[in-house]
C-alpha positions as CSV (number, residue, x, y, z in Angstrom):
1,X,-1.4,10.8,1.0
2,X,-1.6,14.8,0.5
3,X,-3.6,16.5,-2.3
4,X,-0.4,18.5,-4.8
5,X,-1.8,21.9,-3.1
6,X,0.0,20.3,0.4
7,X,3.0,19.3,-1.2
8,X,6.6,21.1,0.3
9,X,9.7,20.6,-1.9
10,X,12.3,22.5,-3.2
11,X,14.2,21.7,-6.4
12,X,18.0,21.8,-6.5
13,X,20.0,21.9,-9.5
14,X,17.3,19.4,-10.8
15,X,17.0,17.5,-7.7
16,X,13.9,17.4,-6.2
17,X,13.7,17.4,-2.2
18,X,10.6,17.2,-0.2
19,X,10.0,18.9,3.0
20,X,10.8,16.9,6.2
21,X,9.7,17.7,9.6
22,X,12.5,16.6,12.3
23,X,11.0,15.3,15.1
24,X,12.0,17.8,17.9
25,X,10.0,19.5,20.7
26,X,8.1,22.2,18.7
27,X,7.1,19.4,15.8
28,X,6.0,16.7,18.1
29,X,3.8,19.5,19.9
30,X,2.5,20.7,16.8
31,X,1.2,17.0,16.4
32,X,0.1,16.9,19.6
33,X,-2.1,19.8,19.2
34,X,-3.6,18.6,16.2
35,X,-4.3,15.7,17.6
36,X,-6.1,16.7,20.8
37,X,-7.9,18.6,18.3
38,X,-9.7,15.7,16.9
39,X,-10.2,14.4,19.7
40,X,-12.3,17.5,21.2
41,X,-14.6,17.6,18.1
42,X,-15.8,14.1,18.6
43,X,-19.3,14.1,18.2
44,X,-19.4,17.3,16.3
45,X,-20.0,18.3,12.6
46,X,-17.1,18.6,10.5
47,X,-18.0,22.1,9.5
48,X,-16.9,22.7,13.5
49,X,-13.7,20.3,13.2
50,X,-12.8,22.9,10.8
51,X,-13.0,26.1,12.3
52,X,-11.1,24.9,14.9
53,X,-8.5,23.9,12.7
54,X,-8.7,27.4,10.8
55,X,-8.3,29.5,13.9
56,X,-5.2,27.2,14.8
57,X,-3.7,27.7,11.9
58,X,-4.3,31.6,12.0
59,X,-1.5,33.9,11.1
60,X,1.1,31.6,11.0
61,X,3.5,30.8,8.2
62,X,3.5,27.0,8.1
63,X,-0.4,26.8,8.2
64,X,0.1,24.0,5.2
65,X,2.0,21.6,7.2
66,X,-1.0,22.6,9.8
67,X,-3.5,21.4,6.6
68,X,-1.3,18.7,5.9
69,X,-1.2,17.1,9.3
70,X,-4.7,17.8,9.5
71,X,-5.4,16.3,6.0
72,X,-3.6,12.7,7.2
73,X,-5.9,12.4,10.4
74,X,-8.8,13.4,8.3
75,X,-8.0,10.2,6.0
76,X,-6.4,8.1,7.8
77,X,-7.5,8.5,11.4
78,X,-11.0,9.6,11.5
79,X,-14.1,8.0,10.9
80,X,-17.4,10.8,9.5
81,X,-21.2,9.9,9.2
82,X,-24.0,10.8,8.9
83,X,-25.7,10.3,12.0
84,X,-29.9,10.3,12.8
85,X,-32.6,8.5,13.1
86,X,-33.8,9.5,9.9
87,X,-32.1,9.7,6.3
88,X,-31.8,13.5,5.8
89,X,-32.9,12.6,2.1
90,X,-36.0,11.4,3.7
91,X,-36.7,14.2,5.8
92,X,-35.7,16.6,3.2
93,X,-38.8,15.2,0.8
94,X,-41.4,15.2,3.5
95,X,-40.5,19.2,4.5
96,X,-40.8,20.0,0.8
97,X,-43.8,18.8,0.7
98,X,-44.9,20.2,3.4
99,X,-44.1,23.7,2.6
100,X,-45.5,23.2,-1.1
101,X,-49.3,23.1,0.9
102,X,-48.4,26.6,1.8
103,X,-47.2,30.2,0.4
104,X,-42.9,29.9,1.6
105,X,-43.0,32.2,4.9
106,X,-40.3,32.3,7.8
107,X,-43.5,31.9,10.7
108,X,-44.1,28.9,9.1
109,X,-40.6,27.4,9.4
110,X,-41.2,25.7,13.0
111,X,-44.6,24.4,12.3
112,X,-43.1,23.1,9.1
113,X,-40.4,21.1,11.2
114,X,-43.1,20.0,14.2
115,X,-45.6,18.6,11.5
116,X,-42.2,16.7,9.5
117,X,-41.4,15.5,12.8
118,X,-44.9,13.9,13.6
119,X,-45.2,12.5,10.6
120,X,-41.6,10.8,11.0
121,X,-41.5,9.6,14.5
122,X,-41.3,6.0,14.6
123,X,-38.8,4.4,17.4
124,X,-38.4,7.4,19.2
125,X,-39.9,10.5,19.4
126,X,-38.3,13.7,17.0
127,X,-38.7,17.4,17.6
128,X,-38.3,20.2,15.5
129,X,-34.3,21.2,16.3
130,X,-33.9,17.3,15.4
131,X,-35.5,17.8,11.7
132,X,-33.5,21.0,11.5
133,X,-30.2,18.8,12.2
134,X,-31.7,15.9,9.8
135,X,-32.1,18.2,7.2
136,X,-29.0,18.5,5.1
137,X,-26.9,15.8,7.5
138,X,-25.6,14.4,4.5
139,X,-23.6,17.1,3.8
140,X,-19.8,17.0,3.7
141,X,-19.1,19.4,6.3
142,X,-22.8,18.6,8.1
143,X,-21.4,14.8,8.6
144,X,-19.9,13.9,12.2
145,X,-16.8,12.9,13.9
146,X,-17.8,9.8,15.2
147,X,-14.4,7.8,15.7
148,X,-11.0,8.6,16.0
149,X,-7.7,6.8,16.0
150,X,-5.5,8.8,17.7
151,X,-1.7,8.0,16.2
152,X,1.5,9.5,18.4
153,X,2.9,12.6,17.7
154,X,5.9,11.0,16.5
155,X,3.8,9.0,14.7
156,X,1.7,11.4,12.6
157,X,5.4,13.1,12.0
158,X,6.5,10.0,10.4
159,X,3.5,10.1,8.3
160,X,4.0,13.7,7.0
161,X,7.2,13.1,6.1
162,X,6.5,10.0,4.0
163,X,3.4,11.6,2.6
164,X,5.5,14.0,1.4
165,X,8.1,12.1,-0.5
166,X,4.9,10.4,-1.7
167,X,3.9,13.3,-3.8
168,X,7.1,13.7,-5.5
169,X,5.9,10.3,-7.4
170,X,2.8,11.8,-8.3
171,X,4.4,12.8,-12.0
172,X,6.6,10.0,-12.3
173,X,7.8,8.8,-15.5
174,X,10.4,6.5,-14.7
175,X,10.8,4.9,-11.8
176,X,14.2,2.1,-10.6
177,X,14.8,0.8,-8.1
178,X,17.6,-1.2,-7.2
179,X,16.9,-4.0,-4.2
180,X,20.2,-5.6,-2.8
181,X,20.8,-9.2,-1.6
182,X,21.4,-9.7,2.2
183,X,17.6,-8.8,2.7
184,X,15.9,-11.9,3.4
185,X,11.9,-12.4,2.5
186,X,10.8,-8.9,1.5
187,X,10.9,-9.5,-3.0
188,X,7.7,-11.4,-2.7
189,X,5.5,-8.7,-1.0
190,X,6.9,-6.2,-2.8
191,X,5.9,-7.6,-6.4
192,X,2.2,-8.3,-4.3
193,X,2.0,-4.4,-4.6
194,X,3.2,-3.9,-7.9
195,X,0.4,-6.3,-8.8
196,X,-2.2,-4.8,-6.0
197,X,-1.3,-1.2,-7.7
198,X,-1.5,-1.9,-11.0
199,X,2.4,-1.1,-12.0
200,X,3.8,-2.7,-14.9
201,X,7.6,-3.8,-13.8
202,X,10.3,-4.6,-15.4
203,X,13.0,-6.9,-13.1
204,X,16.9,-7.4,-14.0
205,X,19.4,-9.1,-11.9
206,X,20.3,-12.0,-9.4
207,X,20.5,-12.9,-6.1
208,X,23.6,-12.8,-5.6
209,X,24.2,-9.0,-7.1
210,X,21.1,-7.2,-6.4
211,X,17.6,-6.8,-8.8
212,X,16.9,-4.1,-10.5
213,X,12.8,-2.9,-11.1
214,X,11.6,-0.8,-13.6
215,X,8.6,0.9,-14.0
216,X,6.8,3.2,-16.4
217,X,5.2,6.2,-15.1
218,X,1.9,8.4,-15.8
219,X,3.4,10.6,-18.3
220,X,5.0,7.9,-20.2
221,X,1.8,6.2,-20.9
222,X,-1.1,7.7,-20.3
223,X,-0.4,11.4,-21.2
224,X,-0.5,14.2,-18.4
225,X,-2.7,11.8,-15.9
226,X,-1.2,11.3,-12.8
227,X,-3.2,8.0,-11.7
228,X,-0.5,6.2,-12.3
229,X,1.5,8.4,-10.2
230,X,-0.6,7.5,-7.6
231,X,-0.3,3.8,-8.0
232,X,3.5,4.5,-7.4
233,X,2.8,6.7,-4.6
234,X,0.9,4.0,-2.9
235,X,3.9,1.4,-3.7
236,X,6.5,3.7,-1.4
237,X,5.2,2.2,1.8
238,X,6.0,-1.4,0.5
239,X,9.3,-0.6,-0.1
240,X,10.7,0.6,2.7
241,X,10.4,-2.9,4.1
242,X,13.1,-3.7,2.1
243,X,15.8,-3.1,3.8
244,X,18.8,-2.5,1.4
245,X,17.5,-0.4,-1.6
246,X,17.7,2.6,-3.4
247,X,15.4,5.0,-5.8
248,X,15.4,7.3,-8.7
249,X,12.8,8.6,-10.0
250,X,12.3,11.1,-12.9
251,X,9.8,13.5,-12.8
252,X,8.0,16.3,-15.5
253,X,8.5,19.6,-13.7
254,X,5.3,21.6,-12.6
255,X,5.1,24.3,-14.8
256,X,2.5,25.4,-12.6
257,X,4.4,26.9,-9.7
258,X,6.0,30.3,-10.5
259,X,9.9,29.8,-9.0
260,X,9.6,26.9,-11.4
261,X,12.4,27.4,-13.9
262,X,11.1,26.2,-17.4
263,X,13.9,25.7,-19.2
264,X,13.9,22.2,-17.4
265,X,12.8,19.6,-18.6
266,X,12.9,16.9,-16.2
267,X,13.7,16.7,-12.5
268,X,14.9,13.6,-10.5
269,X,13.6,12.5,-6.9
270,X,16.5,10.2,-5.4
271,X,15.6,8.0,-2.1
272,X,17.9,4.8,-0.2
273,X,16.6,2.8,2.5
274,X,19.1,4.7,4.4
275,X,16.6,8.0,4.5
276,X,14.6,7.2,7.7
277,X,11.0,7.2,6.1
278,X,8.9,5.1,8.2
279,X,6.7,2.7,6.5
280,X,2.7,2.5,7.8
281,X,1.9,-1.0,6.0
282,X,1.9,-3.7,7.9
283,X,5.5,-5.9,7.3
284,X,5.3,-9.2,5.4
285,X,4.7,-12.6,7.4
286,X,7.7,-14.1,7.8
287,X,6.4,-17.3,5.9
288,X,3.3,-17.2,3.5
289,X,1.6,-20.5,4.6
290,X,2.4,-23.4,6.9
291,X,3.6,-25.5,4.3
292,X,6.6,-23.8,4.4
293,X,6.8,-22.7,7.8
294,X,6.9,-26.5,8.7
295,X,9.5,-26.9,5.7
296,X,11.6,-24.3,7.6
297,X,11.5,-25.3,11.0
298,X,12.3,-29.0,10.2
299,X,15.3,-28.0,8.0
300,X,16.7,-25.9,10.4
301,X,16.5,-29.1,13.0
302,X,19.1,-31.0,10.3
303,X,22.8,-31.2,10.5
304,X,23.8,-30.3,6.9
305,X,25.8,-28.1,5.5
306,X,23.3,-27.1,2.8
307,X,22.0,-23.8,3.9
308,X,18.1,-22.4,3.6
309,X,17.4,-19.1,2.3
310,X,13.8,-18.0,2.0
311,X,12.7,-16.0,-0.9
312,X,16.1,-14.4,-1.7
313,X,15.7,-14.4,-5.7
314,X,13.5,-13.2,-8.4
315,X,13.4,-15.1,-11.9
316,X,12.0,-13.1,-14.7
317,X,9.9,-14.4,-17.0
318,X,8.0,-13.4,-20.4
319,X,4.8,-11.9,-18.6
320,X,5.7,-12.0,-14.8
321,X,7.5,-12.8,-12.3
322,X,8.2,-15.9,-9.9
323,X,9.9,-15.7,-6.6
324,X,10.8,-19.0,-5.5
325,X,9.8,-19.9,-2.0
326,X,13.6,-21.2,-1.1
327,X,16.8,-21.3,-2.5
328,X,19.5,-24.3,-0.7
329,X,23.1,-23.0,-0.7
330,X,25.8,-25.7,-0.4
331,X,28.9,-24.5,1.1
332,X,31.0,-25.3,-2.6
333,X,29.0,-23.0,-4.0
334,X,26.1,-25.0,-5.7
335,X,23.3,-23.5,-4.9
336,X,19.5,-24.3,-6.0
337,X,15.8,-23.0,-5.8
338,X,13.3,-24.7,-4.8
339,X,9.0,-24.0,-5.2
340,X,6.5,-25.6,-2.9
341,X,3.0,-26.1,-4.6
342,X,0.8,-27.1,-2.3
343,X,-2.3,-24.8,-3.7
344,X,-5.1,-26.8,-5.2
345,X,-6.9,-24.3,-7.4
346,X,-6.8,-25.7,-11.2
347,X,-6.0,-22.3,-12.5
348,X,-3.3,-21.4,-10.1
349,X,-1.3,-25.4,-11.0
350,X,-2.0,-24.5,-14.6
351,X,0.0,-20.7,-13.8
352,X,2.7,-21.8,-11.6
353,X,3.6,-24.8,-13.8
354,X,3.4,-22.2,-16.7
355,X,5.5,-19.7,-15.4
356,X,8.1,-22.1,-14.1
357,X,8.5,-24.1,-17.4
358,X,9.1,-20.2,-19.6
359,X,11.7,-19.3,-17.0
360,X,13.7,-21.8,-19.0
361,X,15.8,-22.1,-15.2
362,X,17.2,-25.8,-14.7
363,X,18.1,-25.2,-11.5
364,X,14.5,-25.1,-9.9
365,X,13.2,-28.0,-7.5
366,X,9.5,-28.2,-7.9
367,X,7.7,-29.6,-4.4
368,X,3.9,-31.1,-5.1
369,X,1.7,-32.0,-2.9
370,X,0.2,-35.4,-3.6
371,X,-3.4,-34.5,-2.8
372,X,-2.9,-32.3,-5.9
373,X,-5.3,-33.6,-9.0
374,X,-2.9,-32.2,-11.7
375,X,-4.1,-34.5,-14.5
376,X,-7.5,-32.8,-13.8
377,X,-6.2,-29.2,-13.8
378,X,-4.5,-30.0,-17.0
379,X,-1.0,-29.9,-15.8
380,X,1.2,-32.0,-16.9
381,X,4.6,-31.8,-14.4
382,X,6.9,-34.0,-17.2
383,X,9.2,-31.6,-17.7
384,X,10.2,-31.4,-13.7
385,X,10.7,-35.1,-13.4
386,X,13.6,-35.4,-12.0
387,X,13.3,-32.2,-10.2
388,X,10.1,-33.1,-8.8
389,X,9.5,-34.0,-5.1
390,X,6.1,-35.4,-4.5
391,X,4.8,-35.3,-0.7
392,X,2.2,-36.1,1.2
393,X,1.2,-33.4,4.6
394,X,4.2,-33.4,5.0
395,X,7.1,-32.1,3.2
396,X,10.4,-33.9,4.1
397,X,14.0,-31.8,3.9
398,X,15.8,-35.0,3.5
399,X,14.1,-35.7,0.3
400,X,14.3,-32.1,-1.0
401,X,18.4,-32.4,-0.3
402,X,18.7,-35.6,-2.0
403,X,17.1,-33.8,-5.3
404,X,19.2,-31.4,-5.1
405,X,22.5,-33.7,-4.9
406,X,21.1,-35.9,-7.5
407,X,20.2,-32.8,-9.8
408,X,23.4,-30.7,-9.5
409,X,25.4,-33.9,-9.9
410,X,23.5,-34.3,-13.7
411,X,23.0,-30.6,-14.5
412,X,24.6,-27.2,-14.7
413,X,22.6,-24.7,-13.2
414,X,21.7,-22.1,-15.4
């Protein structure tokens, strides 16, 4: 992401819009140059990466997307340390006290080194210009380029761009989005990195219309702090793996900025899956273990007319969220959802048997594993009798289906 300093917006009748850089000839080059730029300093101190970058940035007008650019490698494609032989804190306590023995004088400086150098020579032999490197190697800008991940022009584009809508979340208050049905598989990960980031959701809807997630910004809850912000910020990339979606965000204005007009009190930052921001986090597996990759593939080898959707619905709950790992969808309409708990860890059973029982949902085919000890993790799975399906390795489809004929015969789904 980019410090605030690197951020490019404008703000239209209340609207915010971040800067976007199309990816055409002079762009891409642009990237390109950077790039190669990195690459040249390789080995070298970042003090030098930097001059380099200042005299390519010299005298022209968009020197921030320049810093910007720059600012993206620097985190997310280059690797600094401190190199040596020697920690420079090391090498900075035995030249002190050398020149302690001694009245400070500049004639003294090389013998200074030389005798520092003896007295730290282990492996391999260290001269004087090699103490005078060691010295303050530790340093921010004394610390070397020592790898460097070179992304495609296009690539690092792509990244600007996103960066950029990025920091329009940073002073989020309120944040919705609104995730559509027809996107298979993507709900689960994306509540992963609501959890991962710390974001405290609120989720309304069904599968069948769309879900609806809320969120509560910085300035809502913790003042002028923009940490949470952040948290959002990092939660963009998720999203746009999610095909069908769209975002609205409301902001506090920066009163900071001087073509800020102050009589507003609120801007609003609007994105849709249909924007073109390219995400950088690796997509979701298609399954999540091999439980239910096995489930899947042996469905799809059955001639039903029951159909498998994989983790197409959310069901709220008082304190969280479950996704269930499949929900069957019979041609008349009945559909059902169905959980696979194959997980042996006590405090996981206890939490997924939790959660399931306060959804209150009838229409929920619980899967166990029979290697499961639940009597010793304290479960006790009477209230899923006869939505229970016990296996053993392997789970069978054919049982699953006759659950769910058996259960949607007895029960209305609720």
């Amino acid at each position: 992401m980019l410090p605030t300093e690197l951020l490019l917006f404008r703000v239209k009748a209340g609207l915010v819009e971040p800067r976007r850089l199309k990816p055409h000839s002079n762009n891409l080059g642009l990237a390109g140059q950077l790039i190669a730029t990195f690459e040249a300093n390789l080995g070298r101190r970042r003090a030098d990466l930097d001059d380099d970058l200042k005299t390519l940035e010299a005298g022209r007008a968009d020197f921030k997307v320049i810093r910007g650019l720059a600012q993206l490698l620097t985190t997310g494609a280059a690797t600094f340390e401190t190199g040596g032989d020697v920690e420079p804190g090391v090498v900075r306590g035995k030249v002190f006290e050398l020149v302690q023995a001694h009245p400070p004088s500049r004639h003294r400086r090389t013998l200074v080194l030389e005798q520092a150098a003896a007295a730290l020579s282990q492996e391999r032999h260290l001269s004087a210009e090699d103490m005078a490197d060691l010295l303050y190697a530790d340093l921010p800008d004394q610390q070397r380029l020592v790898a460097f991940d070179p992304p495609e022009p296009r690539e690092l584009v792509e990244r600007f761009n996103l960066a950029q809508a990025q920091g329009m979340l940073y002073r989020a208050y309120s944040l919705v989005i609104t995730a559509r049905r027809n996107e298979p598989a993507r709900y689960k990960q994306l509540l992963k990195y609501t959890k991962l980031f710390g974001l405290m959701v609120t989720v309304e809807g069904d599968a069948d219309y769309g879900f609806t997630l809320t969120m509560d910004g910085p300035t809502s809850l913790f003042g002028g702090t923009t940490r949470y912000g952040l948290a959002m910020a990092k939660f963009l990339p998720a999203l746009l793996h999610v095909t069908k979606w769209d975002l609205t965000a409301t902001l506090k204005p920066r009163t900071d900025l001087d073509w800020v007009d102050n009589s507003e009190s609120e801007w609003l930052f609007e994105l849709t899956s249909e924007d073109g921001y390219v995400s950088h986090y690796k997509p979701p597996e298609e399954h999540d273990s091999a439980l239910e990759s096995g489930f899947s593939d042996r469905f799809a080898r059955l001639d039903t007319p029951w159909t498998l959707e994989r983790e197409v619905d959310l069901v709220p709950v008082p304190g969280g969220v479950i996704v269930p790992d499949f929900r069957l969808v019979h041609p008349s309409g009945r559909s059902v959802l169905m959980e696979i708990v194959g997980y042996w860890r006590p405090e996981y059973l206890r939490k997924k048997f939790e959660l399931l029982r306060k959804s209150g949902r009838q229409d929920v085919i619980v899967c166990v594993s029979e290697r499961l000890n639940l009597e010793r993790a304290g479960v006790d799975p009477s209230d899923f009798d006869e939505r229970l399906v016990w296996f053993k390795g392997v789970l069978n489809p054919k049982d699953v289906l006759a659950t769910a004929e058996r259960w949607l015969g007895d029960a209305t789904p609720t």
